[in-house]
C-alpha positions in Angstrom: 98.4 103.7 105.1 96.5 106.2 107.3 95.5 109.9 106.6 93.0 110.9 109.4 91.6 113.1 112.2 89.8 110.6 114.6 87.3 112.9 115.8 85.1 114.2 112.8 82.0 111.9 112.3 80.9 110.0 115.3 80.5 106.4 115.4 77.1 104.8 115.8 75.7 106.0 119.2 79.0 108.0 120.2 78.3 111.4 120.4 81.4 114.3 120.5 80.2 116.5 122.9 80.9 120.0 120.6 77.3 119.6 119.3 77.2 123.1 118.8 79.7 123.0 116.1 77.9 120.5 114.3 75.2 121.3 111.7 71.8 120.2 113.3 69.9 119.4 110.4 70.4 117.0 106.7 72.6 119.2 104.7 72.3 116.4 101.6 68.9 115.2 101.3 69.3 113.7 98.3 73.0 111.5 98.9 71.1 110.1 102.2 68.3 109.4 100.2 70.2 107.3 97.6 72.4 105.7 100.7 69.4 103.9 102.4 67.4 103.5 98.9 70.0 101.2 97.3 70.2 99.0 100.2 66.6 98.7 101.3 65.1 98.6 97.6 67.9 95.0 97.5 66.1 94.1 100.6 62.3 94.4 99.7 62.8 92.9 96.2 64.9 89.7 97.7 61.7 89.4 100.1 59.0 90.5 97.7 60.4 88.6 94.4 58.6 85.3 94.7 55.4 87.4 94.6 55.8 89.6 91.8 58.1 87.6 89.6 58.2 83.5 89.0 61.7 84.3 87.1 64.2 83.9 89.4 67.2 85.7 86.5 65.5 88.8 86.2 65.1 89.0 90.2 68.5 87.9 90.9 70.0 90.7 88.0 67.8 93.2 89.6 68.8 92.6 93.3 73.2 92.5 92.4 72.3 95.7 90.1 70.5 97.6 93.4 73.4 96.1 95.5 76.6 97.3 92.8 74.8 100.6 92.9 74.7 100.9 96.9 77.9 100.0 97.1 79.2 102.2 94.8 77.1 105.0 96.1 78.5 103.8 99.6 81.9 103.9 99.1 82.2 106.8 96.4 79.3 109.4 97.6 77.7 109.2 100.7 80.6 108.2 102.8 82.7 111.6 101.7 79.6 113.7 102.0 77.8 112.6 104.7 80.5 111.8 107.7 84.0 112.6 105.6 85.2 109.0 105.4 86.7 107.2 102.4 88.6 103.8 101.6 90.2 102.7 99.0 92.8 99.9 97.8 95.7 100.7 95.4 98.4 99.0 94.1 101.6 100.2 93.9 104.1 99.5 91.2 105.6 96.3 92.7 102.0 94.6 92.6 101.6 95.2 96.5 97.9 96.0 98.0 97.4 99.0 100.2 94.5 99.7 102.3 94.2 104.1 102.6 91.9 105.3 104.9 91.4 108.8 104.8 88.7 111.2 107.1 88.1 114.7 106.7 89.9 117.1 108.8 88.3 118.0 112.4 88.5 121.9 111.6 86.8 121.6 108.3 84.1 124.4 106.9 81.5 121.8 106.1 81.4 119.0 109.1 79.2 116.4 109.0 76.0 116.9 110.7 74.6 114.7 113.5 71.8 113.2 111.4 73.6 112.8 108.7 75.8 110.7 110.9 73.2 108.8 111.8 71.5 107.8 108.8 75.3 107.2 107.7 75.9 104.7 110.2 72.6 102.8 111.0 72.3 102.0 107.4 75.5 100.9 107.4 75.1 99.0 110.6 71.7 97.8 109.8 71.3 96.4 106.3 74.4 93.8 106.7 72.3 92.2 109.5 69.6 91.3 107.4 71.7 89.8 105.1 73.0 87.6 107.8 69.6 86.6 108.7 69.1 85.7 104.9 72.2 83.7 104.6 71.0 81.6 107.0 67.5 81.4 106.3 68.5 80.6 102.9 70.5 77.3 103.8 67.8 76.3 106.7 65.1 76.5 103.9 67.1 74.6 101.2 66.8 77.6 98.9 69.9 76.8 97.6 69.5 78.9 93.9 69.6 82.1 96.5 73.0 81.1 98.2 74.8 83.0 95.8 72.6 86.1 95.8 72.1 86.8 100.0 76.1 86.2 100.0 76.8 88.9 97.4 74.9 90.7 99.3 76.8 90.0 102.5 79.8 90.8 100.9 79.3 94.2 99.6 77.2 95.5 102.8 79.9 94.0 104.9 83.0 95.3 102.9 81.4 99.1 102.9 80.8 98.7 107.0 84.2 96.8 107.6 86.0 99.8 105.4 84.5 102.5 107.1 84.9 101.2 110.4 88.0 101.0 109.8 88.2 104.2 108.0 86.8 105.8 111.4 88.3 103.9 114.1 92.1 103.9 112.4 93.9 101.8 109.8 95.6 100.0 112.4 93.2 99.8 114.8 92.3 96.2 116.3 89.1 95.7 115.8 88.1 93.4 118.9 89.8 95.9 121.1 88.1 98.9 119.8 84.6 97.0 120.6 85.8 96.1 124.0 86.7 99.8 124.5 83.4 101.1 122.9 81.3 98.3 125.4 83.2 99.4 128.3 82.3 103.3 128.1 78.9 102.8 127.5 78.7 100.1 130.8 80.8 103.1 132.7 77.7 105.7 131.3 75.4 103.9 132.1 76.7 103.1 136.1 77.5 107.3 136.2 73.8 107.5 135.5 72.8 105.1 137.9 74.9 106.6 140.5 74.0 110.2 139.6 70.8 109.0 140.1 70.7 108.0 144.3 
């Protein structure tokens, strides 16, 4: 199920060209606050645990607790406020899953403001990436107790980015053809500003 106007919030780099429409400044200091707090606090205490704590419960409790917390935050707050996405599964009454994806309207009275957009996305982008590099550093360095903590937090950074991506991009939308698409206008940019250029 889909309920969107593509062309609210832009999408990492991608910018809509009716920048005058657009609120230049952070209209909600204090929801982009909490969206990049959550998720780096988990990141500085999985790094900085062995330091100031020998007891590996009480750092694994505090990391899911900071992770359950972004990605509520994620997917209830800062998503709606900041670029007008939401996701959200429901079942109906024959016991059947339903992805919704919803965006706020293009014509809105509050649209989301380029910086907020930003901060939005690269913390969305950004933080699942070090959790990658954790997974990986965790099995190459036979920290084996930590599996299960770096892949919870995979799994929650990666289910807020996966939903709103596909929250922005469309319900339906295939993925690997959207990044193709996204790839090729930024090569075609960049070749109109090379040839712009002579």
């Amino acid at each position: 199920m889909l309920r969107q106007d593509l062309h609210d919030a832009p999408l990492f780099g991608e910018d809509d060209g009716n920048v005058g429409a657009r609120r230049p400044n952070i209209g909600h200091p204090l929801v982009s606050f909490f969206h990049l707090f959550f998720r780096t606090s988990a990141i500085l205490v999985y790094l900085l645990c062995d330091i100031f704590s020998s007891r590996f419960i009480v750092c694994m409790v505090t990391i899911i607790l900071l992770l359950s917390c972004d990605f509520w935050t994620v997917k209830n707050v800062s998503g709606r406020l900041l670029v007008g996405l939401r996701w959200w599964n429901q079942v109906d009454k024959d016991g059947n899953s339903h992805w919704v994806f919803e965006s706020r309207k293009t014509h809105s009275r509050n649209p989301a403001s380029s910086a907020e957009s930003r901060i939005f996305w690269l913390g969305l982008v950004v933080c699942p990436i070090f959790w990658i590099v954790f997974v990986f550093s965790t099995i190459f360095s036979f920290k084996i107790k930590w599996l299960a903590v770096v892949v919870m937090g995979l799994v929650l950074q990666w289910a807020n980015l996966y939903g709103y991506v596909r929250c922005k991009l469309g319900g339906q939308t295939n993925l690997k053809n959207m990044a193709q698409n996204y790839l090729g206008v930024q090569i075609f940019k960049q070749a109109m500003k090379k040839t712009q250029g002579l």
